[in-house]
Structures are given as C-alpha cells and as structure tokens.
C-alpha positions in Angstrom: 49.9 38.1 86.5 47.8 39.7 88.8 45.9 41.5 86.5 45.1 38.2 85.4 43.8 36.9 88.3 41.6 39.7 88.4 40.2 39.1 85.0 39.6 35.2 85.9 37.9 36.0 88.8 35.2 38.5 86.8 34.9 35.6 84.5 33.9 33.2 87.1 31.9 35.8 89.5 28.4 35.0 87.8 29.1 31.3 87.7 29.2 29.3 91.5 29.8 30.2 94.9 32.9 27.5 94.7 34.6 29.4 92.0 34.1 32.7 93.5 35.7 31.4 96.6 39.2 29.6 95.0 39.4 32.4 92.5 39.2 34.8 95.2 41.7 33.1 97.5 44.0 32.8 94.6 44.4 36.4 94.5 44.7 36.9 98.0 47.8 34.4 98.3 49.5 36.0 94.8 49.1 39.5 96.6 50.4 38.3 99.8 53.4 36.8 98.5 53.9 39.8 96.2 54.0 42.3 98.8 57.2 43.8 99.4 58.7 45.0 102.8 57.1 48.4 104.3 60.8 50.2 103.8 61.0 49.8 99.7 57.5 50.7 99.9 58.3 53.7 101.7 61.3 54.6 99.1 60.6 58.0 97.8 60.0 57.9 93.6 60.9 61.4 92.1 61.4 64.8 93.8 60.4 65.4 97.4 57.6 68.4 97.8 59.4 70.9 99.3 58.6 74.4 100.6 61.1 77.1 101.1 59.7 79.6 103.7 61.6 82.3 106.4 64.8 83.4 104.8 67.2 85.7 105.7 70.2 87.2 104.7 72.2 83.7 106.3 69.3 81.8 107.4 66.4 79.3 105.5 63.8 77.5 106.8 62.4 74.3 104.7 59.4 72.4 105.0 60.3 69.1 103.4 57.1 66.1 102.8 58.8 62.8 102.9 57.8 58.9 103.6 57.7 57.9 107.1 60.4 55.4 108.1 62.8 58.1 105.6 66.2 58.7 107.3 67.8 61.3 104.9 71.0 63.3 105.0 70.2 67.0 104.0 73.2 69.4 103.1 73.7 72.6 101.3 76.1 74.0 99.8 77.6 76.3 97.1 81.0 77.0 94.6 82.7 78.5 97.8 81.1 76.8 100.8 81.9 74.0 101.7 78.4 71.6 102.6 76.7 72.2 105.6 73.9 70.3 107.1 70.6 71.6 109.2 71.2 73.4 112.3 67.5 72.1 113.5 65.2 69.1 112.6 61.9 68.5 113.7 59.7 65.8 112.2 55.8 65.6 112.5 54.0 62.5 111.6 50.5 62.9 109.4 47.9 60.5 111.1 46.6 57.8 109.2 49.0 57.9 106.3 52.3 57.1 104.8 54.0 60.8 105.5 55.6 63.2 107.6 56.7 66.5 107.1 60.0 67.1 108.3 61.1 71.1 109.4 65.3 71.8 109.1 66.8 75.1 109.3 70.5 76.0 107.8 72.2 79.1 109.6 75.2 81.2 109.0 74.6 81.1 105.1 76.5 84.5 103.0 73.6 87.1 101.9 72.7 87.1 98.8 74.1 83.5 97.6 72.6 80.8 95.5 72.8 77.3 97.2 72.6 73.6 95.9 70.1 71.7 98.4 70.9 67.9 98.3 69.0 65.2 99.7 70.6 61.7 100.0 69.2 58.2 101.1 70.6 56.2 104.0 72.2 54.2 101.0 74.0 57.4 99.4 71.9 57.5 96.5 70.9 61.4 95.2 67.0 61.9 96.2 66.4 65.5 95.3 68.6 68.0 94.2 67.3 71.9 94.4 68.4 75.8 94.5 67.9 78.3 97.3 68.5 81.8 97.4 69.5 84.5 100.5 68.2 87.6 100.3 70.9 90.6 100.3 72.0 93.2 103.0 71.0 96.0 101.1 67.8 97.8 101.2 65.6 98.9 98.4 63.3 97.6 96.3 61.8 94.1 96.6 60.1 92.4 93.9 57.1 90.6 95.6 54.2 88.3 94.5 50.7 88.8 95.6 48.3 85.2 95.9 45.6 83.6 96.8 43.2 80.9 96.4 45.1 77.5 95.0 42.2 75.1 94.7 44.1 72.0 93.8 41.3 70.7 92.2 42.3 72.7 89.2 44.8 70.0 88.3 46.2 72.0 84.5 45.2 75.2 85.4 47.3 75.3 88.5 50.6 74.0 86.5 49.9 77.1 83.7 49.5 79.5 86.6 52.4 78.4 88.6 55.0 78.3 85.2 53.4 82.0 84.7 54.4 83.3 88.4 57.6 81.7 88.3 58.2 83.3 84.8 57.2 87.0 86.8 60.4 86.0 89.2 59.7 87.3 92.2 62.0 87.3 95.2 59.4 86.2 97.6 55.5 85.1 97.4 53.0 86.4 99.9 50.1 83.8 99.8 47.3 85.5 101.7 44.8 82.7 102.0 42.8 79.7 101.1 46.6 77.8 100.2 44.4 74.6 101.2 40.7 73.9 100.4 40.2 72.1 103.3 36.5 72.4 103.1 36.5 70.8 100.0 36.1 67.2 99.5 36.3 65.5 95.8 35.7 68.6 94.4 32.6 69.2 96.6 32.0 71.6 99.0 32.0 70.9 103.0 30.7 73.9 105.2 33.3 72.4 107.6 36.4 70.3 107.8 36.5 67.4 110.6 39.9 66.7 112.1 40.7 63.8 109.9 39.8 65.9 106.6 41.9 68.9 107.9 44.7 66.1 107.9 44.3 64.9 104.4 43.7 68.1 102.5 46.9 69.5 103.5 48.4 66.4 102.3 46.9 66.2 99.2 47.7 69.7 98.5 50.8 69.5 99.5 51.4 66.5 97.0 49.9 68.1 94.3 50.7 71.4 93.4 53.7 72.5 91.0 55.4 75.2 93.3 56.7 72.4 96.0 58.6 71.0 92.8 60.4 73.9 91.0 63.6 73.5 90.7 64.8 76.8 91.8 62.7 77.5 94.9 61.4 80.8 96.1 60.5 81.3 99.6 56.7 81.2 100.3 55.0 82.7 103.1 51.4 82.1 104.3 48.9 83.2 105.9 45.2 81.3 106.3 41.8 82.5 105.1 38.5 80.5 105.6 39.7 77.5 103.0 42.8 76.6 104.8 41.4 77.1 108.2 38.5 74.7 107.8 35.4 76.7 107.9 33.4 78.1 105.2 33.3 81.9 106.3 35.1 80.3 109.4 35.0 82.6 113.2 36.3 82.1 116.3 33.4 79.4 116.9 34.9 76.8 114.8 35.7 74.1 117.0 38.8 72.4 115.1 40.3 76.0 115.3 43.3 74.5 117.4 44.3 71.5 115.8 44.1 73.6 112.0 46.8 76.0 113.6 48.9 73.0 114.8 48.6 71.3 111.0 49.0 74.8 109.4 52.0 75.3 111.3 53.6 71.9 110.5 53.4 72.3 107.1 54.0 75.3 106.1 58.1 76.8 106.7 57.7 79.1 109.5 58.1 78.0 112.4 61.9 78.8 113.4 63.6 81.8 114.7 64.6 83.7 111.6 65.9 87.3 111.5 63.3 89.9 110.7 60.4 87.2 111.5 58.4 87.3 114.2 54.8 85.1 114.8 51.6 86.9 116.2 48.8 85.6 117.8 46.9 82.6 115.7 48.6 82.7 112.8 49.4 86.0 112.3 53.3 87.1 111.5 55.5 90.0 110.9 58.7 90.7 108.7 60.6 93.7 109.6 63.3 94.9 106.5 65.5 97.5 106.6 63.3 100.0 104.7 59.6 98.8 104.9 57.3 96.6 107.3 55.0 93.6 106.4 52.4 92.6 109.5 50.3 89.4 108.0 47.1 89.5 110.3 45.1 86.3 110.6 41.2 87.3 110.2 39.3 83.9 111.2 40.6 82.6 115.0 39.8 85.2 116.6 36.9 87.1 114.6 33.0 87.7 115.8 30.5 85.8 113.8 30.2 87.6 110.4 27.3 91.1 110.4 25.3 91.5 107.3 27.5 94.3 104.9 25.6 98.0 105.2 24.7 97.3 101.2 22.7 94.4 101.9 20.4 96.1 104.6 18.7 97.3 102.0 18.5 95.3 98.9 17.3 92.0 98.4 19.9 90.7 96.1 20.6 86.9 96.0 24.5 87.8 96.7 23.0 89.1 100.2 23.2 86.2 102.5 20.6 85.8 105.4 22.7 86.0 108.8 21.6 84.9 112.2 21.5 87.8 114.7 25.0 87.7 116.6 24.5 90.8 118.7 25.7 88.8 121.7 29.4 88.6 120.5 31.6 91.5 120.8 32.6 92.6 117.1 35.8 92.3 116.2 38.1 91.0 113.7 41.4 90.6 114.7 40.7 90.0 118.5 41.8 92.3 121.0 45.2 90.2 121.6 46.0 90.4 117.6 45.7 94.3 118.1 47.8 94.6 120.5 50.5 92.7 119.0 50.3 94.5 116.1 50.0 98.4 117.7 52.9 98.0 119.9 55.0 96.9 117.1 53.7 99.9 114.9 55.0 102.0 117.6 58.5 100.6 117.6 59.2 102.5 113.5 58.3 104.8 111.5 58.8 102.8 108.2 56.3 102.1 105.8 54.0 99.0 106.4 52.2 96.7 104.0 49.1 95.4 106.0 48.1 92.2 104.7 44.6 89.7 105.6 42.8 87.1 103.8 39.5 88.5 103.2 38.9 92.6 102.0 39.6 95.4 104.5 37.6 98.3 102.5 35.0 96.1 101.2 32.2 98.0 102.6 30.5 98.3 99.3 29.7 94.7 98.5 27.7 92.2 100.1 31.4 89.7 100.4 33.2 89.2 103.0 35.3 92.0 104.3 36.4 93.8 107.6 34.5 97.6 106.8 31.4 95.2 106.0 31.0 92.6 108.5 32.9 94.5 111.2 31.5 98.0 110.4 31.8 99.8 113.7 35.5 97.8 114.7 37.0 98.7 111.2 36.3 102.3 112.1 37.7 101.9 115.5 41.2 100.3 113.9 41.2 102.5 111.2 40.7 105.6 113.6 43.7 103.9 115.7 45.6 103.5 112.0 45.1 107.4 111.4 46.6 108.5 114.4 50.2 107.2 113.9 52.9 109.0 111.5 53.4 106.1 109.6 52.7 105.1 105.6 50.0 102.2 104.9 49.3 100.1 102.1 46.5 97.5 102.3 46.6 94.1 100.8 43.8 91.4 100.4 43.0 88.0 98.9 39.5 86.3 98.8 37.3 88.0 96.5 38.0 85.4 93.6 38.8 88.8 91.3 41.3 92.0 91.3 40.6 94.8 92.6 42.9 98.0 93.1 41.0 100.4 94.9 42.6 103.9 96.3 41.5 105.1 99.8 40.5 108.4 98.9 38.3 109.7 101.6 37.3 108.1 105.0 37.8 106.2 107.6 41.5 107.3 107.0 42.9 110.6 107.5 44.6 109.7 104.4 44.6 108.4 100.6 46.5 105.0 100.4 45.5 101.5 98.5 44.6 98.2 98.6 45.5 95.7 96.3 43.3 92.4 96.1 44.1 89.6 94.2 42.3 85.9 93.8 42.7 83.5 92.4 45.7 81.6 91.5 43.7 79.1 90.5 40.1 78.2 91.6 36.8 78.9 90.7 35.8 82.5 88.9 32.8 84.1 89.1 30.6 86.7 86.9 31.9 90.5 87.7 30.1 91.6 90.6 30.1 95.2 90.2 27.5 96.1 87.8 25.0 95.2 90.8 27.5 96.8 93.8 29.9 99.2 91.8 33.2 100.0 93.7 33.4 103.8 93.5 37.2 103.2 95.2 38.3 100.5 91.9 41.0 102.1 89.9 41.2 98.2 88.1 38.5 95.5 88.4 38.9 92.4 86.7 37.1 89.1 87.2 36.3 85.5 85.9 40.4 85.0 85.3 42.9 83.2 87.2 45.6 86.1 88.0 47.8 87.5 90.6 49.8 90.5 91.5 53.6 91.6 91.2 54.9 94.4 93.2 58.2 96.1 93.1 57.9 98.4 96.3 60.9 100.4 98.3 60.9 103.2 100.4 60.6 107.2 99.2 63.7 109.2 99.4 62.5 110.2 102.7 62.6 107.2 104.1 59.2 107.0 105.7 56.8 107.0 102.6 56.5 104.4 99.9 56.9 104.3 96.0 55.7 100.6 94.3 54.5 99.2 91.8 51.5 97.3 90.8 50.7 95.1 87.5 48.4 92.4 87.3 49.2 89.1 85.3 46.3 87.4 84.3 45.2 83.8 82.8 47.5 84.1 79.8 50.5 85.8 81.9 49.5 88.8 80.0 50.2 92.0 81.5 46.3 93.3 83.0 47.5 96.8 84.2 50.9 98.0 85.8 50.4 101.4 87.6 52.9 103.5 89.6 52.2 104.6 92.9 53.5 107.3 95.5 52.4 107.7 99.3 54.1 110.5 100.6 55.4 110.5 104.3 53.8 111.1 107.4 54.0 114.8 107.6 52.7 114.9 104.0 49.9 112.8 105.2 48.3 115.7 106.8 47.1 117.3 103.8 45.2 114.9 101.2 46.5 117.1 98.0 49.7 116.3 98.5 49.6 112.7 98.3 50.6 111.2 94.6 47.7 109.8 93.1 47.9 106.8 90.7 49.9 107.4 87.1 47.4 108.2 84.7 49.7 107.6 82.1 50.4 104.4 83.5 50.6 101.4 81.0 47.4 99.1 80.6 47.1 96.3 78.2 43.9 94.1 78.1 
C-alpha cells in the first residue's frame, strides 16, 4: 500500500499545494504506523559476516559483525567435544549505524580438529552455523595464501576470485594490504579518509565481501597498506593515523593472546611456528614522507610523480621502534623468516612505491643489519596491482633470496609496467589480471634454511607459474654459488 501512496503522491505533485500537503501527510502516518519496534528491526536476516583470525593448535579468535541490541549465545563444538562457549567477549559499537562487531575467543580446543560454530538467538532459534579448523602440533609444511588489494567495488569479480582461493585451500591467508579501500568513496577516489568514512568503509566491506560467508572458514590475517589505513600513499603525517589503528584492530580477529602471536608496534605482528618465522611489518604509521625512486631522477615519465622536498624528516620506513621490535626478536632463533609489508621492499627499479625506492639510504641500512645475522629470508609484498617474483641475486644482501608480490584480489589492473622500467630481478611478471599466490613452504633438512613453493593463480584460477625454490642455511649463505636457484624445469602454464 505504500507503494501506492507513493505513486498518488507523484500523481498529484504537479497539481496544488493542498494535494501535495494531504498526499504527503498520508504517507507519513501509513509509515509511522507501519514501523515496527527497533529489536525486529535489528533481527539478523541470513549469515552473520564472520572472520576467523589467530588460531592455534587449541585456541581461535573470531571477529563476528552483528546488529546492535543482538544478545547471542555462541558455542562450539565437535563429534567428541562436548559445546563450549567463548572464554572472552568484547563488543565495539560502529558510530552512526546499526552494528557492532563483537571479538570472542574459544581456548583449550584439540589440535588439529574440525569444529561446528553455532550462533543462537535470545529465542533459541539457529542464526549461523559455520566450520573452524585448529592447526596441528606437527611441524612441516604449511600451505599459505598470498593477498592483497580487495576493492569491494568489484562486486562479481570479487565472488569469482574468492570461490577460486577457496578452491586453492589453503591453511591460512596472509592479506598484506589494502583489505579496505577506505579512500574510496562510491567508487571514487578520496586522497584521504575523514574519521566518519574510515567508519563506514570498514563496514561496508565487511558486509560485502564473500570470504566473511564461507561456510568453512579459514583463518585470515592482516596487515594495512595505504587503502585500509586511510591515506593515498599514507605516512606518519596522516592525522586519523590513531583512530584507523583503533577501527583496524576492532574488526579484524587479532586482538587476543594466542600462542605463537605476538603484536608489534602500529599494526605490525609476528607468528612464531615450530619450524619457520612470519614478522608482518606495518609500512605507513611510522614512515617518512615518500623520496622520489632513483629511476625517476632521471626520466621524465608520466609514472614519475612530482614530490615535495621532505629533507626535513628523518628517512625511515618502519620507524625506529618497529626495528627494534623486530631485530630483538630475530635474535631470539635461527629459523627461517618470511618478512612481509604492504608496499615492494626491492622495488628500486620502478618509479612505485617501495622501501629500496622511497627509502633508498634506510633500505640499505636494514638490509646491511638483515645481512649480518645467520638466519634464512624470504621477502613478501602486496601493492603493485601485478605479480612479480623477483630473486635477490646481488646487493644490498650478502645473499640471493626472493620476494614474492602479488595484487590484486580484485581491484583495478593496470597496463604492464615494465617495458618502460624492466625488472632485471623478475623471474615472473604478470599484470592486468586479478591473481594471487599459493605457497607450500617448510624448513630444509637442516633446519635453518627454507624449501617452498610458489604458483600463481590468476583471473581464471588457472595455474600462471609454480616454481620450486631452495635457500640454503646460514653457513651456506656465505658463498652465493651455493644457494639453489629457481627450478628451470619448473612447470609454467599461461
């Protein structure tokens, strides 16, 4: 009947100021009396977005979106336990909307079991019903996903791209930036988000994007590049900077203690396994204002943006506090570490974002400081809107090793960059296709180097490349011929 109503009053809206003013208050009295109490308004229609985070061999972490004024009764449970609810809740409202997000943590789960999560209404009814996995005691290898950049503007493409990653079954997914597009409003680009807009495009996000609804969830960790912290090439000077780590913290599922997890400064974070390392460094709170890339000093490409003169600011881009966080737990092992950031670290050879271009004289600094341990490194990198797998073959390191890029998800693609700025490092390039990256890493027999590998899954979840990789312990660091280059008889399909 309402729609009705509205159709009289377009009728009658040309016609006289007297039958604008009944038709009007018509409607106003029909929707007044239809309106039901805030509670059923509040009831929650279909599955809850849910994000499984820090998980343990008997511990998981959930970041659950529900309705404000929801009271529900979480348990989980398997064939031999019998249902157990959250050792800790914690609820955080969003401003100006309907939601919260609510945080619960179950302990003292078996390693390596599958668990039903339920989710009941005051009432009793059934609201969502999902699996959750431990991960085992044992060491070895570990089947990993590589992401970045999830615009959720891309309303299809995302749902293809999701169903393809959960196809690749991996045991965990490392997102390493831009999980948000804050900065993006309506599909239009914002050089920066306003505290209100950080609010609403994590909700939005949140709401819309298939992985919070799979049925069997996978555990999801993240860390922030420019996007998701608000800025457009974001820095230390951004002044929201605070309030994007308090609303990246509450939604995302990592905020209690877990085994193995430990958080850094900003949003930087750590998981220590049995047999390898994983340090997750967060490249925008505390970095220097952004230098112009050594390529673009001299050539007068379009790519090469025009940057104000920041000589005043120290360079850095970790901060001095994220360093030191991150050395003194290098020093504690000797296993091999996956370092992870948002943007490239040996990007030196475009005119993009990276830490070797915009940071020229403090990447050689941390990569002097890198060269001096006995430890195994492997880089990893989101960002560049492509895939690139580059091998570190000869400086700043003492040592070959790789990094692995891979962007995006799903977002927008770009023309291949590297006719204009070739990569002499790329072992695979591949651009202007949503994609990601699938490792199956574990240690050497020695203990302290590192065997994985690598394939790329592109638009189509075809296979892009899959290469095998060897970096040899720290003694065998010492001598650059004895480290296993890449597989040249490794399997490619295009």
């Amino acid at each position: 009947m309402l729609s009705a109503l509205f159709l009289w009053k377009r009728e009658f809206d040309s016609r006289s100021p007297i039958s604008f003013f009944f038709c009007s208050a018509a409607i106003f009295l029909f929707s007044a009396c239809s309106l039901k109490p805030e509670r059923t308004h509040l009831q929650q229609q279909g599955p809850l977005s849910i994000l499984q985070g820090r998980t343990s061999e008997s511990e998981i972490e959930l970041s659950i979106l529900a309705p404000k004024g929801s009271h529900f009764r979480i348990e989980i449970s398997n064939k031999i336990h019998s249902p157990q609810e959250p050792v800790l809740r914690r609820k955080a409202p969003i401003p100006e909307s309907l939601w919260l997000v609510e945080k619960i943590k179950f302990e003292n789960l078996s390693a390596g079991e599958t668990y039903i999560l339920r989710i009941f209404s005051e009432a009793g009814d059934l609201v969502d019903e999902r699996t959750l996995k431990t991960f085992t005691k044992n060491s070895g290898k570990l089947r990993f996903a590589m992401i970045s950049c999830t615009d959720d503007h891309f309303k299809s493409e995302q749902k293809t791209m999701w169903d393809h990653l959960k196809e690749a079954a991996p045991q965990i997914v490392f997102h390493l930036g831009d999980h948000v597009y804050a900065d993006k409003v309506n599909g239009t680009p914002i050089w920066e988000a306003d505290s209100k807009t950080l609010w609403k495009r994590y909700l939005q996000t949140r709401q819309a994007l298939d992985v919070f609804y799979w049925k069997n969830l996978v555990p999801m960790m993240l860390l922030w590049d420019d996007h998701d912290y608000g800025q457009s090439d974001g820095d230390v000077r951004y002044g929201n900077k605070q309030l994007a780590t308090e609303i990246f913290e509450i939604f995302s599922a990592q905020s209690f203690p877990v085994k193995g997890f430990e958080r850094g400064p900003g949003v930087s974070w750590s998981w220590r396994r049995q047999d390898q390392d994983f340090f997750f460094l967060d490249g925008r709170s505390f970095r220097s204002p952004n230098k112009r890339s050594p390529v673009c000093l001299s050539s007068s490409s379009r790519l090469c943006k025009k940057l104000p003169d920041h000589s005043g600011f120290p360079e850095t881009h970790f901060g001095q506090e994220t360093e030191g966080w991150l050395f003194e737990s290098l020093h504690t092992s000797h296993k091999p570490t996956w370092l992870f950031t948002g943007d490239q670290w040996f990007g030196g050879f475009s005119p993009f974002e990276s830490y070797e271009g915009n940071a020229t004289e403090d990447f050689k600094r941390f990569a002097s400081r890198l060269a001096r341990l006995p430890k195994t490194f492997v880089f990893g990198s989101g960002d560049r809107h492509s895939i690139e797998l580059m091998e570190i073959a000869k400086g700043p390191l003492d040592f070959v090793t790789y990094e692995i890029t891979s962007s995006p998800l799903h977002a927008k693609t770009f023309p291949e960059p590297w006719t204009e700025f070739p990569n002499p490092r790329n072992l695979e390039q591949f651009s202007g296709i949503f994609n990601f990256i699938m490792i199956e890493a574990s240690p050497s027999k020695s203990k302290t180097g590192l065997e994985f590998q690598a394939e790329g899954i592109g638009s189509e979840g075809q296979s892009l490349f899959k290469r095998k990789f060897q970096v040899q312990d720290p003694q065998a660091l010492k001598s650059r011929s004895s480290i296993h280059r890449a597989d040249p008889q490794a399997s490619r399909n295009l």
